[in-house]
N, C-alpha and C positions, 0 to 999 in steps of 0.2 A: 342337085340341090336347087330349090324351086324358091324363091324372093320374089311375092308379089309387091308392087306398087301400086297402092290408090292412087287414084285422080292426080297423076302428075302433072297434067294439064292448068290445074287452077290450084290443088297443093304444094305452092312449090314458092309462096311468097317471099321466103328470105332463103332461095336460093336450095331446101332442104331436099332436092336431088341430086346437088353434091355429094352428099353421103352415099348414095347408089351409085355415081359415076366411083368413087374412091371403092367403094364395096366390090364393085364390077372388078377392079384390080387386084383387089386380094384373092378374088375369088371367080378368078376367069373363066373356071368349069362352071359356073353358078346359070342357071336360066331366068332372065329376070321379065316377072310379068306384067307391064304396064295395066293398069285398071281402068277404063274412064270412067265418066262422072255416067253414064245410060248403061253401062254391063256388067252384068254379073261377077261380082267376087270370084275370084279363082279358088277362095278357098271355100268358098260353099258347096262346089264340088271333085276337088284334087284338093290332094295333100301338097301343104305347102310346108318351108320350114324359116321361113318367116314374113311378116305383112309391115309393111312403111307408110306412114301416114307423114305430112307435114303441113305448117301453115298456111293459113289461107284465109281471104277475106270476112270480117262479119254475115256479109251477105250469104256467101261462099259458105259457110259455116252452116246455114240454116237449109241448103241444098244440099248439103253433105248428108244432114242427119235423118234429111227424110229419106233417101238413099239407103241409110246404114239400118237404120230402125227394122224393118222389116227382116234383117240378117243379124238381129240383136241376140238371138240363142245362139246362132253359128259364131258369131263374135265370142261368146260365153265359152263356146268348146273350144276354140281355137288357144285360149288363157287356160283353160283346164287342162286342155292338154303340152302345157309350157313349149308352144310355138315360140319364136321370138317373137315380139311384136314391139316395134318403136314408133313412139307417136311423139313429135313435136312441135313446137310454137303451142299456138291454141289450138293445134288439132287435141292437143291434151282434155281440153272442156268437152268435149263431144261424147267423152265416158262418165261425167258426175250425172247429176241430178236434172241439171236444167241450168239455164245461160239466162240471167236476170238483164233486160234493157233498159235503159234509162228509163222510160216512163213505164216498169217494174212490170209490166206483160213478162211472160218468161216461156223461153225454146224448152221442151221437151230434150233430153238429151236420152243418152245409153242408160245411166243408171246401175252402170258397174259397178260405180265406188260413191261413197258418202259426202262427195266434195258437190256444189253448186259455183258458179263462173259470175260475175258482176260486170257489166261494163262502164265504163269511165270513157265516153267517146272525145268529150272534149281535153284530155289530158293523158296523151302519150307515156307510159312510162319506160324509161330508157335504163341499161344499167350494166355492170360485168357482175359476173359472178365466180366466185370461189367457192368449192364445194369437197367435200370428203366422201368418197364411196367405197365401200370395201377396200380398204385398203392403197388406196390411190385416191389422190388428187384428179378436180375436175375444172376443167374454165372453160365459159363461156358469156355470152353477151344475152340480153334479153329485150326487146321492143313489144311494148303492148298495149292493145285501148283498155283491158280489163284483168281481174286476180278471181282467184278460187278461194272458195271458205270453205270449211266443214274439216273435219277430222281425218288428217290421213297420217297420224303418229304410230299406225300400225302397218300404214303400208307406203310409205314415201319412196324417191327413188335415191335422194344422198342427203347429208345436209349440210347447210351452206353455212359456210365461213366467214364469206365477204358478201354482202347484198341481200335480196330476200326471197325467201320460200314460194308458197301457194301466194300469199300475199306480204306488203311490207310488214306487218307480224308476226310472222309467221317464220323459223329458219328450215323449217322443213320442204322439200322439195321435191314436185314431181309424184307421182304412182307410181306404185310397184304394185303387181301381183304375180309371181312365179316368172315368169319369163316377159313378162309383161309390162314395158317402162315405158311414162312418160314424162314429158319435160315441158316447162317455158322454155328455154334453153333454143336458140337458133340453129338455123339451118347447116351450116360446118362443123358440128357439133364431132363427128367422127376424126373430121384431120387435124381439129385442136385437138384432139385427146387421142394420144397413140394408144393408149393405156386402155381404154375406155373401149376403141376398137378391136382391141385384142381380146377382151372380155365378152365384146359381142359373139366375133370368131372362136370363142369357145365355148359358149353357148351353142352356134352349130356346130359343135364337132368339129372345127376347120384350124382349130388349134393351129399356130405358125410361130417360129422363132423369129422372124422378123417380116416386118410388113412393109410395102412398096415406099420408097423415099424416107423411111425410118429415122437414119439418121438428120434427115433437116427434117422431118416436123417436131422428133424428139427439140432439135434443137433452136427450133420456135416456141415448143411448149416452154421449156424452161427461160428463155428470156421474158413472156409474157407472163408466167409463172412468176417470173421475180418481181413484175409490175406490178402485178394484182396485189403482191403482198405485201407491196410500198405501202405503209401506213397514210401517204404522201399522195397515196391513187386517190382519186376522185371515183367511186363506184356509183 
C-alpha cells in the first residue's frame, strides 16, 4: 500500500502530519511517500492508494496551485478512479473555482467542484465543530482567514450540527466526490475521530477490529463528544 504526502514541508500548518504519523501505525506495512513542494507527484506515475494534502499558509496556497495546475487531469483521474484522497484546512480551496482576495484579484484554483474560497485576512475565524457522517458522529476545531461559497449540497463531506459549513451559512461541510474528502476541519482530525479513521481504513481495504490506542481515544472522543453537545459550549 502506497500513501503519498504533498509538500509535508510547508502543508502541515496545524500540525496535519499527525494524521500520517497515526496512519503509519495502523498501517505499518503501508510505504509512505513524502512529495516536496519542486517533485513530481508520485501519482502522476505509480499507482497510489491514497494522496494527503493539509494546510498551509495564504502565500503557501498560491505556490501549491501553481505546482498542482499542470497535474490538474491527473488529479481528475486519481478522483475517478476512487483513490482515497484527503485534503484539509484550506488545502480544501485549491479544488473550487478560484480564492477571492481582499482587494477581489482572484487565484485560479483546480476547478473540481463548484465552490469559490473568500478571504477575511483581518478577522480570524475560530470554532468546534459537531458533525453527522454516515452514520457516525464527527468533532473537530476549525481556524481560518477565509470560507467557501458555491453549491456543494450534492457533494458535501458531513453536516454539521454544531458550528458552520463551507461558510457561517451554510451547515454543509466539506467535498465529497467518490473517494475524495475535504474538510475546514484541522489537522488531528484522524485521532479525534476513531470512527472516522476506521472508515478511511476501509476505504483501503485495511479494514481492522481495532485501531492502535483505541480505547483512550475512544475514550476522549466521548468526553469531548459530551462537550460539544453542551448547549452550555461556547462554539
Amino acid at each position: 500500500m502506497i500513501i503519498e504526502v504533498l509538500y509535508p514541508s510547508l502543508a502541515n500548518l496545524y500540525g496535519e502530519t499527525t494524521a500520517i504519523a497515526y496512519l503509519r501505525q495502523c498501517l505499518p506495512q503501508a510505504e509512505i511517500i513524502p512529495t516536496e513542494i519542486n517533485e513530481e507527484p508520485a501519482f502522476v506515475t505509480k499507482p497510489v492508494n491514497m494522496v494527503f494534502l493539509g494546510g498551509m499558509t495564504e502565500n503557501t496556497q498560491e505556490l501549491v496551485l501553481e505546482k498542482l495546475l499542470p497535474y490538474k487531469k491527473h488529479i481528475q483521474d486519481v478522483i475517478e478512479r476512487q483513490i482515497v484522497f484527503l485534503a484539509l484546512s484550506n488545502a480544501m480551496e485549491l479544488f473550487g473555482e478560484y480564492i477571492e482576495k481582499e482587494d477581489g484579484t482572484k487565484i485560479q484554483a483546480l476547478g473540481l467542484f463548484p465552490t469559490y474560497a473568500k478571504r477575511h485576512m483581518d478577522v480570524r475565524y475560530n470554532s468546534l465543530v459537531l458533525g453527522q457522517m454516515e452514520g457516525f458522529k464527527l468533532l473537530g476545531f476549525k481556524s481560518q482567514f477565509s470560507d467557501s461559497y458555491g453549491d456543494n449540497s450534492q457533494n458535501y463531506l458531513f453536516q454539521v450540527l454544531r458550528g458552520s459549513g463551507l461558510n457561517p451559512g451554510s451547515k454543509l461541510e466539506g467535498l465529497r466526490r467518490h473517494n475524495f474528502m475535504a474538510t475546514y476541519l484541522l489537522g488531528p482530525m484522524l485521532v479525534l475521530n476513531p470512527a472516522f479513521t476506521k472508515y478511511i481504513l476501509k476505504l483501503l481495504g485495511a479494514e481492522v477490529e481495532q485501531l492502535p490506542y483505541e480505547a483512550s481515544l475512544q475514550e476522549a472522543f466521548n468526553r469531548r463528544l459530551a462537550e460539544f453537545e453542551d448547549q452550555n459550549t461556547r462554539y
